[in-house]
Each structure stands twice: as C-alpha cells, then as structure tokens.
N, C-alpha and C positions, 0 to 999 in steps of 0.2 A: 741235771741231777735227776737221779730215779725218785719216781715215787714210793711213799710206803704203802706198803700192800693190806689190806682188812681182810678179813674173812668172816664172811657172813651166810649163814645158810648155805655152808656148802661150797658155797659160791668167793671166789677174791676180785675183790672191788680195790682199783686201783685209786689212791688217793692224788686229789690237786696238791701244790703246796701248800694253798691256805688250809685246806683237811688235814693234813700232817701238822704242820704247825698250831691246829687248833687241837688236834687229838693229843701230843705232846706236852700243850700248854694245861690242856686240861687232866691227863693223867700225873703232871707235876701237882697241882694240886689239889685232887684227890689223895696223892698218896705222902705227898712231903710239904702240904699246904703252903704253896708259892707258887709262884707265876712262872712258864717257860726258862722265859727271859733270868731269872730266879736263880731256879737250878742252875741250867748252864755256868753263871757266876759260881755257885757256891761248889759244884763238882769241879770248877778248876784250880779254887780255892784251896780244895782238898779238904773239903766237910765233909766227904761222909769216908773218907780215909777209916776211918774207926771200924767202919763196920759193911765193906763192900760187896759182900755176899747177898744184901736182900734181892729177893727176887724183884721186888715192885722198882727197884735202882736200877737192877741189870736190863730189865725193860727199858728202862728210860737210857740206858746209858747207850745199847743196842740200837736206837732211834739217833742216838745223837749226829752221826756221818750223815745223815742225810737231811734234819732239822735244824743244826748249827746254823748255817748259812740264812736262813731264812728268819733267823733272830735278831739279826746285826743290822 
C-alpha cells in the first residue's frame, strides 16, 4: 500500500501507515466529530448521501483507498 503524501514547507513528506491512519482519524474528527474507524461505517452506511459535495468529506473520502485497510 502507498503512503499518503503531506506537504509541508514546500517540501512532501511521505507518510507511515500509522501517520495516515492517525492524520485520517484525526481529520474525521475535526471535521464530522467521530473517530476513523466512524466514518468509514457511517460513509458506507450512506450518511452523508445527502449532501456529498463538502469539501472537508471529499478529503476524507480521497484518503479512503489507501486508510481503509488499516482500520479493519
């Protein structure tokens, strides 16, 4: 599995898995106040069906191919 990429200063800092899965875990809860593990459930759920344009979702959902696996 690839890692996910940060950019910082310029600079792209390649992520561990545990960095992916913590950066993931923690922009689920920043932005949709629940845990990783959370989301994943509730986007297969089909919660946020309603309304899947946000941007702070598309982030999260663009993460998902490569942070799924490291949920389970």
């Amino acid at each position: 599995m690839e890692p996910l990429v940060q950019q910082t200063n310029g600079h792209i800092k390649e992520l561990t898995p545990e960095e992916a899965r913590a950066l993931f875990d923690q922009e689920a809860r920043q932005h949709f106040g629940m845990s990783g593990q959370a989301f994943i459930v509730a986007w297969e759920a089909g919660q946020f069906d309603h309304d899947p344009d946000q941007p702070d979702l598309i982030n999260l959902i663009m993460m998902l191919p490569t942070v799924k696996a490291l949920f389970e």
